[in-house]
C-alpha positions as CSV (number, residue, x, y, z in Angstrom):
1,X,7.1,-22.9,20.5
2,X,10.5,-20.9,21.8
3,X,9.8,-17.0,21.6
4,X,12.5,-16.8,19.1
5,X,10.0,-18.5,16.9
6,X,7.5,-16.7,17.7
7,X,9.0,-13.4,17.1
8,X,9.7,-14.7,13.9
9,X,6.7,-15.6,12.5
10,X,5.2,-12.1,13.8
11,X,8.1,-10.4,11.6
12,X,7.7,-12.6,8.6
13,X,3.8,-11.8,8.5
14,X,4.4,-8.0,9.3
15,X,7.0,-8.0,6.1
16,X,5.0,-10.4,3.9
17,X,1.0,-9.0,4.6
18,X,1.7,-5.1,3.0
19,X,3.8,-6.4,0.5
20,X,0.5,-8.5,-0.5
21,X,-1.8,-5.7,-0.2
22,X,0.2,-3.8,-2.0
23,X,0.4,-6.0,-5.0
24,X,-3.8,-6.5,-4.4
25,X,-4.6,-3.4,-4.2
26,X,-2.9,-2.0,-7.5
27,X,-4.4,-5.1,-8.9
28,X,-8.3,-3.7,-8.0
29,X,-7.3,0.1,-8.6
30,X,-7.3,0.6,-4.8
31,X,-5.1,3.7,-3.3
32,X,-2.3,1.1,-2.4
33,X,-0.2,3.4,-0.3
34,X,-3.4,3.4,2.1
35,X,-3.8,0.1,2.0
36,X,-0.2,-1.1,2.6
37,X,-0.1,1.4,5.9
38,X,-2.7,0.0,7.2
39,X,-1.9,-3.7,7.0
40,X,1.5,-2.8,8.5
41,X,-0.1,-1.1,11.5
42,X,-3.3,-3.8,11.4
43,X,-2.0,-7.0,9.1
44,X,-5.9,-8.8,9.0
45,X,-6.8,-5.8,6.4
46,X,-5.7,-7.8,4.0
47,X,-8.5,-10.2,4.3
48,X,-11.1,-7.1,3.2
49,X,-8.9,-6.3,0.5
50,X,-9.1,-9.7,-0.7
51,X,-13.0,-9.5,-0.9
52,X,-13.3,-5.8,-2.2
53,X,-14.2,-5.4,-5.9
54,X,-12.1,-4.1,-8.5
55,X,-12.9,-0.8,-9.3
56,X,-13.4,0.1,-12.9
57,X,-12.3,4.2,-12.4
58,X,-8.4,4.1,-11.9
59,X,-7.2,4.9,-8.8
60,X,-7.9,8.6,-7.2
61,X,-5.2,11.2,-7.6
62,X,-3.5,11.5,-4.8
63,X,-2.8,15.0,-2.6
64,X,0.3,16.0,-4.0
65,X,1.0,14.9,-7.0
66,X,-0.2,17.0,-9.4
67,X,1.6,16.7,-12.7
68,X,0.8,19.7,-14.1
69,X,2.0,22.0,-11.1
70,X,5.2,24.2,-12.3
71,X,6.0,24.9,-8.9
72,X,8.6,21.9,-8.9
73,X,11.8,22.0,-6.7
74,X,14.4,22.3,-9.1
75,X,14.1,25.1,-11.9
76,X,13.9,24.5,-15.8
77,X,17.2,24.6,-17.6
78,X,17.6,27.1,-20.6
C-alpha cells in the first residue's frame, strides 16, 4: 500500500467513525456531543458505544443550555 492510500483510509475512518457515534449515541440517549469528541480524538470508542445499553431517562441536560434562563444575548422586542 502507497502512503497516499494510507492517509486516506485514516481520513475516511476519522470522518466516518463520529459521524456513526453520533447517530448511535442519540439512538441509546447517550450525551452525543461527548461521544462524537471522543471517537474523533480516539476512533475505537465506537466499539463501546456499540455495546452500551440504551438508556431509558433521555439524555442529561447539558451545562448551558438552560431554556428557561432570560439572560439571552439578544433583548425581547416590544
Amino acid at each position: 500500500m502507497q502512503p497516499g492510500q494510507i492517509l486516506t483510509i485514516v481520513l475516511i475512518i476519522w470522518i466516518i467513525v463520529p459521524i456513526l457515534a453520533g447517530y448511535l449515541s442519540a439512538r441509546k440517549k447517550r450525551d452525543t456531543s461527548f461521544w462524537v469528541f471522543a471517537c474523533v480524538i480516539f476512533p475505537p470508542l465506537v466499539l463501546i458505544l456499540v455495546f452500551l445499553p440504551k438508556r431509558d431517562a433521555p439524555p442529561k441536560k447539558q451545562f448551558g443550555q438552560d431554556r428557561e434562563s432570560d439572560d439571552s444575548f439578544f433583548p425581547p422586542r416590544d
